[in-house]
C-alpha positions, 0 to 999 in steps of 0.5 A: 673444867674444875671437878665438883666437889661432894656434899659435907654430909657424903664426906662425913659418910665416907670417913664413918663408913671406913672407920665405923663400919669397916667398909672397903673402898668400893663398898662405900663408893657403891653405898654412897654413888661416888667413883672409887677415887673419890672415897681414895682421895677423901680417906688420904686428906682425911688420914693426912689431916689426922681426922677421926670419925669421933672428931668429924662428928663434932666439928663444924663443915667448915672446919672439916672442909678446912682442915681437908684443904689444909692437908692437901696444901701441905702435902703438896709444901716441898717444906713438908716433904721428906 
C-alpha cells in the first residue's frame, strides 16, 4: 500500500519551522503531528532540491511538489551520482 503523502500547507510548515523558527526534527514533528521521518525526508528533498523558505513562500503547490519530486528523481539518477 502506497504511503499518503501530507498536505502542501504541512509541507510549507515544515521547511519554515526548520529555517524560520530553527525548530529541531522532533519539535516540528510533534508541532505539525507527522512522524520524525517524515519531516527528514521533507528537509532532504527540500535541501536537494535547494528549496528556501523565502522561495517556497512565493511558488505555487505545484511547482513546490514538482520541484520535491524532482529532487528525489535525481537523487536517485546514477548519472548524478559521485
Amino acid at each position: 500500500m502506497p504511503k499518503a503523502r501530507i498536505s502542501m500547507s504541512k509541507i510549507r510548515e515544515i521547511i519554515r519551522l526548520n529555517e524560520d523558527a530553527g525548530l529541531s526534527i522532533r519539535q516540528i514533528s510533534r508541532a505539525l503531528a507527522v512522524s520524525r521521518p517524515v519531516v527528514t525526508e521533507y528537509l532532504k528533498q527540500a535541501k536537494n532540491a535547494e528549496l528556501k523558505w523565502a522561495e517556497v513562500q512565493t511558488i505555487s503547490d505545484d511547482e513546490l511538489l514538482e520541484r520535491l519530486r524532482d529532487s528525489e528523481t535525481r537523487r536517485h539518477d546514477p548519472k548524478y551520482e559521485t
